[in-house]
ZAPA-146571 format. One record per atom (N, C-alpha, C): atom name; x, z, y negated. Coordinates in steps of 0.2 Angstrom, whole numbers, plus 5000, padded with zeros to 4 digits. Atoms other than C-alpha are relative to their C-alpha. Last residue first. Layout:
residues N
atom = CA, xx = X, zz = Z, yy = Y
...
END
This chain:
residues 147
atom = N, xx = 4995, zz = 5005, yy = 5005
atom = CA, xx = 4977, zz = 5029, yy = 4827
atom = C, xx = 4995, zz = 4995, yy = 4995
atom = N, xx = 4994, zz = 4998, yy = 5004
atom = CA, xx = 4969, zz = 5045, yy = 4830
atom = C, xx = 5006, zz = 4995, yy = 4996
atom = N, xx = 5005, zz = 4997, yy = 5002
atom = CA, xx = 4957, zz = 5041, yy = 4847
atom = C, xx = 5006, zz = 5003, yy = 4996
atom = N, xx = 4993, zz = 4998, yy = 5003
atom = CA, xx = 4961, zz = 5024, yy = 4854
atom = C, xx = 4997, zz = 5007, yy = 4996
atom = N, xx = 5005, zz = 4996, yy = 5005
atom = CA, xx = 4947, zz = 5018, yy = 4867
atom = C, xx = 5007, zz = 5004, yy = 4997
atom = N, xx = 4996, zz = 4992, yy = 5004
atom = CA, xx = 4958, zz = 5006, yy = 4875
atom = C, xx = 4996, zz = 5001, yy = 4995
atom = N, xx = 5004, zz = 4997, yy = 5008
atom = CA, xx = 4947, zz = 4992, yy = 4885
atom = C, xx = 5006, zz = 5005, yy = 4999
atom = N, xx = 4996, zz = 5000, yy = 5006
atom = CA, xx = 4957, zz = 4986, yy = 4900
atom = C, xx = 5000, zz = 5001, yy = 4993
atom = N, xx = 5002, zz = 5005, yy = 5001
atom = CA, xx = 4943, zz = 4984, yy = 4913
atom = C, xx = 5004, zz = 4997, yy = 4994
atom = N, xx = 4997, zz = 5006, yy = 4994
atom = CA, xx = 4948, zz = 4999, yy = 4922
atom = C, xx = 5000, zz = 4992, yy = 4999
atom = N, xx = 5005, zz = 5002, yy = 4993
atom = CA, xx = 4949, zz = 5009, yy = 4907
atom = C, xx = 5003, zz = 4996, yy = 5004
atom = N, xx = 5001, zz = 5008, yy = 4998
atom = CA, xx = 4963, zz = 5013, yy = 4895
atom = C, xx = 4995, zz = 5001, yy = 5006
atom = N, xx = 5003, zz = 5000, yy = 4995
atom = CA, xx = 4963, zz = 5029, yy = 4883
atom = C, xx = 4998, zz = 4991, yy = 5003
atom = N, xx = 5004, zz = 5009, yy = 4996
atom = CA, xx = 4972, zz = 5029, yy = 4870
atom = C, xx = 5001, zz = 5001, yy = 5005
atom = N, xx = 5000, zz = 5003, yy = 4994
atom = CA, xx = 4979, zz = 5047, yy = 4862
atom = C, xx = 4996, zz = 4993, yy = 5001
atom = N, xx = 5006, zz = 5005, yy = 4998
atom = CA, xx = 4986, zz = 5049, yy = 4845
atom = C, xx = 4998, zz = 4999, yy = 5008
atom = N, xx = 4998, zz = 5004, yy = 4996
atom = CA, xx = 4998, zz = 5064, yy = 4841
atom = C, xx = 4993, zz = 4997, yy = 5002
atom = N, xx = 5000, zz = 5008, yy = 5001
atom = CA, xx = 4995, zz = 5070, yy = 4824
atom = C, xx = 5002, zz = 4998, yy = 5005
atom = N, xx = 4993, zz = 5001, yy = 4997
atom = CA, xx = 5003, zz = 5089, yy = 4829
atom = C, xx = 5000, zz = 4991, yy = 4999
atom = N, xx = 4995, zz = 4998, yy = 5003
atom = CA, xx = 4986, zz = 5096, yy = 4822
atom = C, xx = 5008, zz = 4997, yy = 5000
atom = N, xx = 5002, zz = 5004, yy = 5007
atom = CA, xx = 4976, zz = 5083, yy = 4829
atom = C, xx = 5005, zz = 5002, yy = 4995
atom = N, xx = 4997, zz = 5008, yy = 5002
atom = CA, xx = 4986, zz = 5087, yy = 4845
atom = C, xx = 4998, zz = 4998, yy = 4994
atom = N, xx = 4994, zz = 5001, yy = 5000
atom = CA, xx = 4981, zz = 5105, yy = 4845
atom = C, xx = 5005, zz = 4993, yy = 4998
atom = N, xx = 4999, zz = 4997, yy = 5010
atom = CA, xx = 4963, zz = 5103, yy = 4839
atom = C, xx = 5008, zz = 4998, yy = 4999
atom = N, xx = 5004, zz = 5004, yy = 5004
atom = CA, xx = 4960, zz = 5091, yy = 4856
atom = C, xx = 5003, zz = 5003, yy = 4992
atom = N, xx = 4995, zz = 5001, yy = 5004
atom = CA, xx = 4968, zz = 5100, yy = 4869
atom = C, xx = 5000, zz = 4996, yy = 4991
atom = N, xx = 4997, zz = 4996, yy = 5001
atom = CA, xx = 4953, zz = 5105, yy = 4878
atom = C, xx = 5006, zz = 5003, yy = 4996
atom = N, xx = 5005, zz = 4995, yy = 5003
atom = CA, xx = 4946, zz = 5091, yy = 4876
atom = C, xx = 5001, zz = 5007, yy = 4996
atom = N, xx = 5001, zz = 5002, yy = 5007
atom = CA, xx = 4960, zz = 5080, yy = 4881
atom = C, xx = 4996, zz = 5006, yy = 4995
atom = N, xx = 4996, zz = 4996, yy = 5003
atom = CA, xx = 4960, zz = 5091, yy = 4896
atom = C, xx = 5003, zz = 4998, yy = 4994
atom = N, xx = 5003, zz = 4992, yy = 5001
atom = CA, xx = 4942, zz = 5086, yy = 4900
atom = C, xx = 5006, zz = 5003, yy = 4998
atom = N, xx = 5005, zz = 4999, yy = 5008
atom = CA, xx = 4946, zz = 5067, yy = 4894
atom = C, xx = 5000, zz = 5006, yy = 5002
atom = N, xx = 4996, zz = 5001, yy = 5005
atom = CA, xx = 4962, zz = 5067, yy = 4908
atom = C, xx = 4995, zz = 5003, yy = 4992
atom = N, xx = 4995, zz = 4993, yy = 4999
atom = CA, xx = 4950, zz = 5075, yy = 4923
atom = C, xx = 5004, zz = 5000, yy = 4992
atom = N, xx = 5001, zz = 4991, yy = 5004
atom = CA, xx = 4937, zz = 5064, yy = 4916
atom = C, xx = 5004, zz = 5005, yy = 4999
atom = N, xx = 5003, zz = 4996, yy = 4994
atom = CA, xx = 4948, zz = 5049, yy = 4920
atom = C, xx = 4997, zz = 5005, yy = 4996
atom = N, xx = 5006, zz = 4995, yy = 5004
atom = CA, xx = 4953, zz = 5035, yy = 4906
atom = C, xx = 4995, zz = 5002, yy = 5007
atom = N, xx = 5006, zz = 5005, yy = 4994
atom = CA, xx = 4972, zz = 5027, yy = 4913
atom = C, xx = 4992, zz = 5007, yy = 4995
atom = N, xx = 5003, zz = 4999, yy = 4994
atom = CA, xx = 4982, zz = 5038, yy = 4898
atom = C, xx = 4994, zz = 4997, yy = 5005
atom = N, xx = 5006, zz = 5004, yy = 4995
atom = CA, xx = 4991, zz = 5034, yy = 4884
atom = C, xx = 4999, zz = 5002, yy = 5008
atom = N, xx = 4998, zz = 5000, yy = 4994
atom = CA, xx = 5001, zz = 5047, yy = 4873
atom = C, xx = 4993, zz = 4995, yy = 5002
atom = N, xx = 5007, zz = 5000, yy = 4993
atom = CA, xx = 5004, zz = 5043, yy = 4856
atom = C, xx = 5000, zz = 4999, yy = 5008
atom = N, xx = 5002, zz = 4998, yy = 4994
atom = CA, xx = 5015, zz = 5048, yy = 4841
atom = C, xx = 4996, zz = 4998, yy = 5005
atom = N, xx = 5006, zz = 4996, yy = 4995
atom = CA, xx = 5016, zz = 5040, yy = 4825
atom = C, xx = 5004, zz = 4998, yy = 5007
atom = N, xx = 5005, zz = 5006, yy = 4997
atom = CA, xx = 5033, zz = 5037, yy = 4815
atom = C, xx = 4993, zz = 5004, yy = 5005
atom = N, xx = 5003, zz = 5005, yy = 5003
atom = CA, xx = 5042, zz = 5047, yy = 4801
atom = C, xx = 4996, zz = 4998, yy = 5004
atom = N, xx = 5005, zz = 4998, yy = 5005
atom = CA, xx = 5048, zz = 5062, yy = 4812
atom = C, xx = 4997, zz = 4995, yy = 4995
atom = N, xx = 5002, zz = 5007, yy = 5002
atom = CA, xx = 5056, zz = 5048, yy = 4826
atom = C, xx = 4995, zz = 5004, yy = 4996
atom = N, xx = 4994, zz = 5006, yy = 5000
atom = CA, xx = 5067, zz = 5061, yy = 4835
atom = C, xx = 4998, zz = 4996, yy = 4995
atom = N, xx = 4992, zz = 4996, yy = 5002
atom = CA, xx = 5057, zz = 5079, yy = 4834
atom = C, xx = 5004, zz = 4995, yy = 4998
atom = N, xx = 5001, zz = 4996, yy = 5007
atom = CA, xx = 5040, zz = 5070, yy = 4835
atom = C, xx = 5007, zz = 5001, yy = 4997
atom = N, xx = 5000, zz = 5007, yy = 5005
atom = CA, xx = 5048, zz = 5059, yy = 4851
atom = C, xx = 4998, zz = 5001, yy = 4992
atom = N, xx = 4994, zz = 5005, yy = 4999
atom = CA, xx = 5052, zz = 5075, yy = 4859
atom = C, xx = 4998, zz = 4995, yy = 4995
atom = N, xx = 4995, zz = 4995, yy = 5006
atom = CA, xx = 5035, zz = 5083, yy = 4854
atom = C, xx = 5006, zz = 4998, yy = 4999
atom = N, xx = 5001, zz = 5004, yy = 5008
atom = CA, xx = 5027, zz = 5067, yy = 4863
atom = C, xx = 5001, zz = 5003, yy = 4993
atom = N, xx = 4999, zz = 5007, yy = 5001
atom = CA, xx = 5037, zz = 5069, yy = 4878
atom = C, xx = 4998, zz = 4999, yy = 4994
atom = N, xx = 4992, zz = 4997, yy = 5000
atom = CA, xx = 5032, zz = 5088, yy = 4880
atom = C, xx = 5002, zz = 4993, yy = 4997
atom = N, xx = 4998, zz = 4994, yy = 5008
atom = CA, xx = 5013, zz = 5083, yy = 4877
atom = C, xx = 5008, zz = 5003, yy = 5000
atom = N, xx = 5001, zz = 5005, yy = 5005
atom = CA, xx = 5017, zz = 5068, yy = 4891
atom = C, xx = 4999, zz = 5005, yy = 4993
atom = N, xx = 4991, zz = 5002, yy = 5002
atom = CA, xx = 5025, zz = 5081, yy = 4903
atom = C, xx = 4999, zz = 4993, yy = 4995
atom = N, xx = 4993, zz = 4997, yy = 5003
atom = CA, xx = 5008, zz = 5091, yy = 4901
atom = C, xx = 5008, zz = 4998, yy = 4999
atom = N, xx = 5001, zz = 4998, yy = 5007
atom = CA, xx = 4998, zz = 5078, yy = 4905
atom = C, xx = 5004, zz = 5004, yy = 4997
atom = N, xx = 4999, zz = 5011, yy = 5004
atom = CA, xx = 5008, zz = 5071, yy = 4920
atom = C, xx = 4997, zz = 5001, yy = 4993
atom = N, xx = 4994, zz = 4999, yy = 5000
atom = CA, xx = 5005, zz = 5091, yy = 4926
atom = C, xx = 5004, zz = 4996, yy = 4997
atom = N, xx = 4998, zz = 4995, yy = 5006
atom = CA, xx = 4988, zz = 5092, yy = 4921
atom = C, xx = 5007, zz = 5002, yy = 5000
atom = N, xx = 5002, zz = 5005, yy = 5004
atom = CA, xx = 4986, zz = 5073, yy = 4936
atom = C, xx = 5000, zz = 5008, yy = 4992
atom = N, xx = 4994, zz = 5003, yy = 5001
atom = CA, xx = 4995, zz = 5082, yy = 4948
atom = C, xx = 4998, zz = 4998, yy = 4995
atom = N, xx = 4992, zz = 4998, yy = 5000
atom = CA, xx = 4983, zz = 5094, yy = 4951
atom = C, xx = 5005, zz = 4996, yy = 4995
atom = N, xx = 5005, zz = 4997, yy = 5007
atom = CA, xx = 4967, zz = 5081, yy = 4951
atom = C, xx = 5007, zz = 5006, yy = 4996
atom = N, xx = 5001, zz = 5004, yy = 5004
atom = CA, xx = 4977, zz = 5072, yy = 4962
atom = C, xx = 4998, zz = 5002, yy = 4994
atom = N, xx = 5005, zz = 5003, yy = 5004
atom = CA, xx = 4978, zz = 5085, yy = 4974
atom = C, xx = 5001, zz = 4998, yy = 4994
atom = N, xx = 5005, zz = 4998, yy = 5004
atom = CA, xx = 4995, zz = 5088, yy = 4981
atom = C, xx = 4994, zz = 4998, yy = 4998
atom = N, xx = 5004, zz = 4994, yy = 4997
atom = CA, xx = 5000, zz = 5084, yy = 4998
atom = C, xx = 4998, zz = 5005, yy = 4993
atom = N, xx = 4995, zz = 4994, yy = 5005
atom = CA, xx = 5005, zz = 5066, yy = 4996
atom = C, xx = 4995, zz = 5008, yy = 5000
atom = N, xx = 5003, zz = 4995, yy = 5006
atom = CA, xx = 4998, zz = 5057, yy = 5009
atom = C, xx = 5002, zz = 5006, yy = 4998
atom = N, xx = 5002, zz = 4993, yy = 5001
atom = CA, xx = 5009, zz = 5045, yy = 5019
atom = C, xx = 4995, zz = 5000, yy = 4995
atom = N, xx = 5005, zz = 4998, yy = 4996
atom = CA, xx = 5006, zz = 5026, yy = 5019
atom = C, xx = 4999, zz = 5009, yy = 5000
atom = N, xx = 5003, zz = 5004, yy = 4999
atom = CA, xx = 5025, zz = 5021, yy = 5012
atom = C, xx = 4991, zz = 5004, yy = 5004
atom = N, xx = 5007, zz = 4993, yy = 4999
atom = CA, xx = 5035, zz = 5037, yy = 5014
atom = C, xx = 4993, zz = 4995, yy = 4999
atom = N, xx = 4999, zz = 4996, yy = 4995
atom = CA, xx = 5049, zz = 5025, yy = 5015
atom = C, xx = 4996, zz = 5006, yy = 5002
atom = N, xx = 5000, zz = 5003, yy = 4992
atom = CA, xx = 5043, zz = 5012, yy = 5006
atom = C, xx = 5003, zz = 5005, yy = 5005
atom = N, xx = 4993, zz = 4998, yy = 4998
atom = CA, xx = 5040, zz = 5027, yy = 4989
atom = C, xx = 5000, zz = 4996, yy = 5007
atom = N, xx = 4996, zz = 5007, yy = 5002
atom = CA, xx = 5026, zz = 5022, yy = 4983
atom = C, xx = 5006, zz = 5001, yy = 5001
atom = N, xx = 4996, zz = 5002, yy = 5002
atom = CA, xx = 5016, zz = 5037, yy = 4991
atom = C, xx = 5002, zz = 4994, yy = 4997
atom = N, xx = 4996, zz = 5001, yy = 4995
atom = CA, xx = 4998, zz = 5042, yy = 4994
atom = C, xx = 5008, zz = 4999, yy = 4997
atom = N, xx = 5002, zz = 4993, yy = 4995
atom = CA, xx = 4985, zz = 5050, yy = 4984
atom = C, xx = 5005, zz = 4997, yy = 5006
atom = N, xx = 5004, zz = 5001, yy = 4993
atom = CA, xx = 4989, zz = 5042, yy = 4971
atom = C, xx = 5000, zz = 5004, yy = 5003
atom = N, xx = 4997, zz = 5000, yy = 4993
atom = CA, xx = 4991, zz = 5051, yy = 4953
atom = C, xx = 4997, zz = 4995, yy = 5006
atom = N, xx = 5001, zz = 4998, yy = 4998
atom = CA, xx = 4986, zz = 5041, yy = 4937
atom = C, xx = 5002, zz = 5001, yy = 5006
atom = N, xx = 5005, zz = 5002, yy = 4996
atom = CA, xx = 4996, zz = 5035, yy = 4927
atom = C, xx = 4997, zz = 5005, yy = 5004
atom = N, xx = 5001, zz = 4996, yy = 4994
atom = CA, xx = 5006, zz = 5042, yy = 4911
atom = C, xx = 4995, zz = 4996, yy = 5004
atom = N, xx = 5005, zz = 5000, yy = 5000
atom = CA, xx = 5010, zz = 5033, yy = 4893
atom = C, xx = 5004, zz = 5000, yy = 5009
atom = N, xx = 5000, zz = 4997, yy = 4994
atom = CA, xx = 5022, zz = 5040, yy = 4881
atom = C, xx = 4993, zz = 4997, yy = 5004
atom = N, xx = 5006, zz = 4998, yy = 4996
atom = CA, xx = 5019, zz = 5027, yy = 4864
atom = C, xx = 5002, zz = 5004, yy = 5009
atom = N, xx = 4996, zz = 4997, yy = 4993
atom = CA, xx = 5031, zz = 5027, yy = 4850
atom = C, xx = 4992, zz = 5001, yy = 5006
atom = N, xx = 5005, zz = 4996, yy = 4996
atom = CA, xx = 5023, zz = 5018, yy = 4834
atom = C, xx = 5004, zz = 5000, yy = 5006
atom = N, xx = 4998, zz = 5001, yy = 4991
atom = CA, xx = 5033, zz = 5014, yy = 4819
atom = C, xx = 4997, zz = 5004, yy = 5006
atom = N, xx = 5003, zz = 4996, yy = 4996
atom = CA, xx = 5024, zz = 5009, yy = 4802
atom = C, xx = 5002, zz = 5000, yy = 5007
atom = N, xx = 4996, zz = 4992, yy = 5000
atom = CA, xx = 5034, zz = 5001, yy = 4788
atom = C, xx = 4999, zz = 5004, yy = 5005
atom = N, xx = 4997, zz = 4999, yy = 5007
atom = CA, xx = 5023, zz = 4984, yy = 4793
atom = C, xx = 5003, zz = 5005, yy = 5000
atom = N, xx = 5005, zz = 5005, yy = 5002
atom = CA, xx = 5015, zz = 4986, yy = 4812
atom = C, xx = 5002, zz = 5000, yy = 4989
atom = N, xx = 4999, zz = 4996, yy = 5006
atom = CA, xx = 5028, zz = 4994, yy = 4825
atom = C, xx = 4994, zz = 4994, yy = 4995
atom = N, xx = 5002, zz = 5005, yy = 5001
atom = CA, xx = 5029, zz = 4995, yy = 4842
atom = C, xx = 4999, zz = 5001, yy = 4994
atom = N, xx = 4998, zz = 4998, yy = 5008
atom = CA, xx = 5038, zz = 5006, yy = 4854
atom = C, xx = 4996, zz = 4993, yy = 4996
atom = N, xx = 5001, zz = 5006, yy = 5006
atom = CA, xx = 5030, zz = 5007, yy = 4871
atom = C, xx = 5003, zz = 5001, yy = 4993
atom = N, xx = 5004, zz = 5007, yy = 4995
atom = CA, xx = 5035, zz = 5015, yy = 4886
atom = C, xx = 5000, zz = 4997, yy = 4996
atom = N, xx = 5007, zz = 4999, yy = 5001
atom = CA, xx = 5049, zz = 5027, yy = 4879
atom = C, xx = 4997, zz = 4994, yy = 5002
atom = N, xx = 4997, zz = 5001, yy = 5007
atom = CA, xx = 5067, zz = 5029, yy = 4888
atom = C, xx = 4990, zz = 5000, yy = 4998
atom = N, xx = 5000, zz = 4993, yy = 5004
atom = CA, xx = 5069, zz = 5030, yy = 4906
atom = C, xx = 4998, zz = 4997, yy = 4993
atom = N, xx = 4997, zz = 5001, yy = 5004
atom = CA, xx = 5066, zz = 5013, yy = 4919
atom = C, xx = 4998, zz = 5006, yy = 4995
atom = N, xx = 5001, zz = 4995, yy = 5002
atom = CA, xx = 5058, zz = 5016, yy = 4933
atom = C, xx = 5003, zz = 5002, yy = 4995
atom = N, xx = 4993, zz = 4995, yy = 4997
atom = CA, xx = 5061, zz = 5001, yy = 4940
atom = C, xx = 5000, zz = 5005, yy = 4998
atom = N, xx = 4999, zz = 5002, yy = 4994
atom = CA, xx = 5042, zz = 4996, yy = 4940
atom = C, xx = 5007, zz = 5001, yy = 5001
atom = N, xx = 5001, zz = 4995, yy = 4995
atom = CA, xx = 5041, zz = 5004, yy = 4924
atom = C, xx = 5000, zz = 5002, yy = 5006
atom = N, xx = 5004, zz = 5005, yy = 4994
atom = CA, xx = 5048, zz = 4990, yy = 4914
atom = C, xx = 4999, zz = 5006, yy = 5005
atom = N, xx = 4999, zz = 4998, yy = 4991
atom = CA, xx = 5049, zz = 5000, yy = 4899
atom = C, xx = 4998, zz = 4996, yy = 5004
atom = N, xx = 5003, zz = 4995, yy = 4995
atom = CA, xx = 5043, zz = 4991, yy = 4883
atom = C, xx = 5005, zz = 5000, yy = 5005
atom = N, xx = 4998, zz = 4997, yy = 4991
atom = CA, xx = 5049, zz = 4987, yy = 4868
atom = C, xx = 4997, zz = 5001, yy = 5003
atom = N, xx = 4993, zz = 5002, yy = 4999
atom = CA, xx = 5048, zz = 4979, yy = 4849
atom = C, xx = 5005, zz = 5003, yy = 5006
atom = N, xx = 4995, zz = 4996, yy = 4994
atom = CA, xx = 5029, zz = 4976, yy = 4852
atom = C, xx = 5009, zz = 4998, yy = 4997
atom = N, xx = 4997, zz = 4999, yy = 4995
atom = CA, xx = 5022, zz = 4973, yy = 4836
atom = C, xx = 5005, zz = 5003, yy = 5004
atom = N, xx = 4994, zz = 4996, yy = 5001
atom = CA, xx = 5006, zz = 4979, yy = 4830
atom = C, xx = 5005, zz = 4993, yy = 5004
atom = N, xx = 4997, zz = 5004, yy = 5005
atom = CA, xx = 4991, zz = 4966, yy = 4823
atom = C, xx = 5006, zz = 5005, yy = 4999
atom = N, xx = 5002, zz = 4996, yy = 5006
atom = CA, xx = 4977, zz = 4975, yy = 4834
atom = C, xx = 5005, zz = 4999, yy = 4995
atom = N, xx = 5008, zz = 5000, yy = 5002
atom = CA, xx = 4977, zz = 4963, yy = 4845
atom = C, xx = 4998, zz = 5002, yy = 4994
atom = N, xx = 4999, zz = 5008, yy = 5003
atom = CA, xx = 4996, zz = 4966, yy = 4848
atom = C, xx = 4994, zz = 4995, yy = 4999
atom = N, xx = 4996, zz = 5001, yy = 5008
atom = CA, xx = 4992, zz = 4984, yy = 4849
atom = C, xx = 5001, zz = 4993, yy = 4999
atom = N, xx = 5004, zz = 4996, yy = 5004
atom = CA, xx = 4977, zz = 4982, yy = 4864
atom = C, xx = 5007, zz = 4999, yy = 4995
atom = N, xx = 5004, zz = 5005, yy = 5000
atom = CA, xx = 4989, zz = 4971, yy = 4875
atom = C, xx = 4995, zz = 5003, yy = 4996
atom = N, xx = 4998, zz = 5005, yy = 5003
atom = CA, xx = 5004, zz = 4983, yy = 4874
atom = C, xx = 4996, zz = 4993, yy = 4996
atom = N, xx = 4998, zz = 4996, yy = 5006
atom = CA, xx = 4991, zz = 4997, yy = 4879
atom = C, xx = 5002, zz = 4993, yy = 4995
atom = N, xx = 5008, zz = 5001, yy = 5005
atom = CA, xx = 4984, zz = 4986, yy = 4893
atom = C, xx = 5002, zz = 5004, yy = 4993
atom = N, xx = 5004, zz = 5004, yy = 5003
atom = CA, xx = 5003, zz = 4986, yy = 4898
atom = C, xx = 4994, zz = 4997, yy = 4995
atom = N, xx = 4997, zz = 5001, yy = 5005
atom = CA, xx = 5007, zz = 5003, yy = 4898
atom = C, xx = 4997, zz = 4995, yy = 4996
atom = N, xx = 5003, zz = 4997, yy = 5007
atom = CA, xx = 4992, zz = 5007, yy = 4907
atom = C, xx = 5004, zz = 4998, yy = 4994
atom = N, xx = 5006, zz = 5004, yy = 5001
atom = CA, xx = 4997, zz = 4993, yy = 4922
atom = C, xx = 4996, zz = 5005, yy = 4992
atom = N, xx = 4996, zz = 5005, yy = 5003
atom = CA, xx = 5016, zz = 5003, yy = 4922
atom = C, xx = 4994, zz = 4994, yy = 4997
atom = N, xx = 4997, zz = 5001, yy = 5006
atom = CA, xx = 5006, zz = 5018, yy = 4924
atom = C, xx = 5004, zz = 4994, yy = 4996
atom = N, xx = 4994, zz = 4997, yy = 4997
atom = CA, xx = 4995, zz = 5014, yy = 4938
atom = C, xx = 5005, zz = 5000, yy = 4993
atom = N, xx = 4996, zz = 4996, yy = 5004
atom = CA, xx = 4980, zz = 5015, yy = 4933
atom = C, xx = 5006, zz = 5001, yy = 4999
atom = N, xx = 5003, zz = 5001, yy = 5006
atom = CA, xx = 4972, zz = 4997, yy = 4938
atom = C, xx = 5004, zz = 5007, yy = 4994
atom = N, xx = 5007, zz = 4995, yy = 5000
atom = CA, xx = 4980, zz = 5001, yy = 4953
atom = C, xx = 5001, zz = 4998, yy = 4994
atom = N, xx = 5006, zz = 5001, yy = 5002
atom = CA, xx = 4992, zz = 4987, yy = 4960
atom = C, xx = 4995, zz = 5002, yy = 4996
atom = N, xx = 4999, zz = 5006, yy = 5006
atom = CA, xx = 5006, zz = 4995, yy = 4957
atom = C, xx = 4995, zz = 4994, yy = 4997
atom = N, xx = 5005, zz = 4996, yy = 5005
atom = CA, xx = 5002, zz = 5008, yy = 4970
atom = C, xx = 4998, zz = 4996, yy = 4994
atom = N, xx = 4996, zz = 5001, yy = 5006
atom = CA, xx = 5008, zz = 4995, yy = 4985
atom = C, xx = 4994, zz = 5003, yy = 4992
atom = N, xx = 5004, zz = 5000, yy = 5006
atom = CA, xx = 5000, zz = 5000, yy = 5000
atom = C, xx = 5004, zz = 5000, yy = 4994
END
């Protein structure tokens, strides 16, 4: 089973991201190729004076992508792992705060309840901190909430 397929997978969110800001009259002056696992930020894009850093996270499988574990089942729940990937994207987007204090912040993430319920609950904090989230469905829509 190759994860890469999934509509969530992170390297498929970065994308629909890149393709919602270049629509919206940003541009891209990088992405991550995810599929190597390549470090550094997903997206950087920029639109006039204006530079946007974008952290974006997928949703957990329920099995591996790793061909050697190939078909296993990863033995945390999904729902679990998925406030974990949140929280290493709110650490991620203070990092990028710290480094790039002129430019906007945003974390994107595949559009799951689990994610909107701990948006919710995070919701003031991030206003406060000006980081933007975008949300990507399965049909590629980015519902953007702060840019």
């Amino acid at each position: 089973m190759d994860v890469t397929q999934d509509w969530f997978w992170e390297g498929n969110v970065a994308d629909a991201v890149a393709r919602f800001l270049l629509a919206s009259g940003w541009s891209i002056r990088s992405k991550a190729d995810t599929r190597s696992k390549e470090r550094g930020v997903d997206v950087h894009a920029s639109r006039g004076a204006v530079e946007l850093y974008v952290e974006a996270k997928g949703w957990p499988s329920k099995t591996y992508r790793d061909p050697r574990r190939a078909g296993q089942t990863k033995p945390t729940n999904p729902t679990n792992q998925a406030a974990h990937w949140y929280a290493q994207a709110m650490l991620k987007a203070l990092r990028l705060q710290t480094a790039h204090p002129a430019a906007v912040i945003a974390i994107a993430l595949p559009d799951f309840p689990r994610y909107r319920r701990l948006f919710e609950e995070t919701r003031g904090g991030l206003a406060k901190l000006a980081v933007v989230l975008l949300f990507v469905s399965e049909n590629g829509r980015v519902d953007s909430i702060g840019l």
